[in-house]
C-alpha positions in Angstrom: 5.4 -29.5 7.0 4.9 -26.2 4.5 5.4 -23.9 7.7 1.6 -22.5 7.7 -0.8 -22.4 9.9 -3.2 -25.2 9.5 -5.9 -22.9 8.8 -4.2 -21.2 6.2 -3.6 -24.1 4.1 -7.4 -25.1 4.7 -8.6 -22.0 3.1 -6.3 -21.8 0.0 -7.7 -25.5 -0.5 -11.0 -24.4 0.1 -10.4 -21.5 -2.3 -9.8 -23.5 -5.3 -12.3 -25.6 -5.1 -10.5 -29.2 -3.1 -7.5 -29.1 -5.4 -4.1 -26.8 -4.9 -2.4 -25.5 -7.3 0.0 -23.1 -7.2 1.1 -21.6 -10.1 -3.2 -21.1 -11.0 -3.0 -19.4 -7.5 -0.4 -17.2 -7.6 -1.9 -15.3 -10.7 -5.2 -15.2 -9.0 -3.2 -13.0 -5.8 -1.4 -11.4 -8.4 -4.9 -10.4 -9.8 -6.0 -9.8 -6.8 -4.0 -7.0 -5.9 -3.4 -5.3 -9.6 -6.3 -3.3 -9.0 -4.9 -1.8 -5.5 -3.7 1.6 -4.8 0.0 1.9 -4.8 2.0 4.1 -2.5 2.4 7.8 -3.6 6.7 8.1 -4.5 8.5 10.6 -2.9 8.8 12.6 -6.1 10.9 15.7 -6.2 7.7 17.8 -6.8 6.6 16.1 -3.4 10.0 16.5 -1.4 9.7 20.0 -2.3 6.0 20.9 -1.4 6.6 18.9 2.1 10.1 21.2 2.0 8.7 24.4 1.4 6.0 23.5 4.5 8.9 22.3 6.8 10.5 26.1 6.2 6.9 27.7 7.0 7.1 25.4 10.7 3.8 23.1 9.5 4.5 19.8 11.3 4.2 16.7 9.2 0.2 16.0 10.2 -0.6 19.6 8.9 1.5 19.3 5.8 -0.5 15.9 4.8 -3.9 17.5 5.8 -3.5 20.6 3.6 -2.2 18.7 0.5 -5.2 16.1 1.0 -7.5 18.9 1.6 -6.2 20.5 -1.7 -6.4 17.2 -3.7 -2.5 17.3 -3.8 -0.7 14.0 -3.7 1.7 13.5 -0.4 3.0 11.0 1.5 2.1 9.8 4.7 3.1 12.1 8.0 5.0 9.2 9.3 7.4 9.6 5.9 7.4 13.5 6.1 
């Protein structure tokens, strides 16, 4: 037993084409998600933008909103 799911393990076979191989399929997932958007840091440009808008009593949803609205980067409400 790998400990997968039966189906899993069917579709990475089926992937590459009847024959697994994992180091050829671990650079094509590595590949895969190159091109994917990373999460915005906490910078400290950030912490004090979200700061400043704490002070003012926005709440976290409003704080994302406005900065989203003004093309600003942010993190999520749920990090604020």
């Amino acid at each position: 037993m790998i400990g997968r799911h039966r189906s899993t393990v069917e579709r990475e076979i089926k992937r590459h084409s009847g024959r697994y191989r994992p180091e050829p399929a671990q650079r094509k997932a590595v590949a895969r998600h190159e091109g994917k958007d990373k999460h915005e840091a906490f910078t400290p440009a950030i912490m004090n933008f979200v700061a400043d808008r704490l002070k003012k009593d926005y709440g976290p949803e409003q704080i994302k909103g406005r900065a989203d609205r003004d093309n600003d980067p942010c993190v999520s409400p749920e990090r604020i």
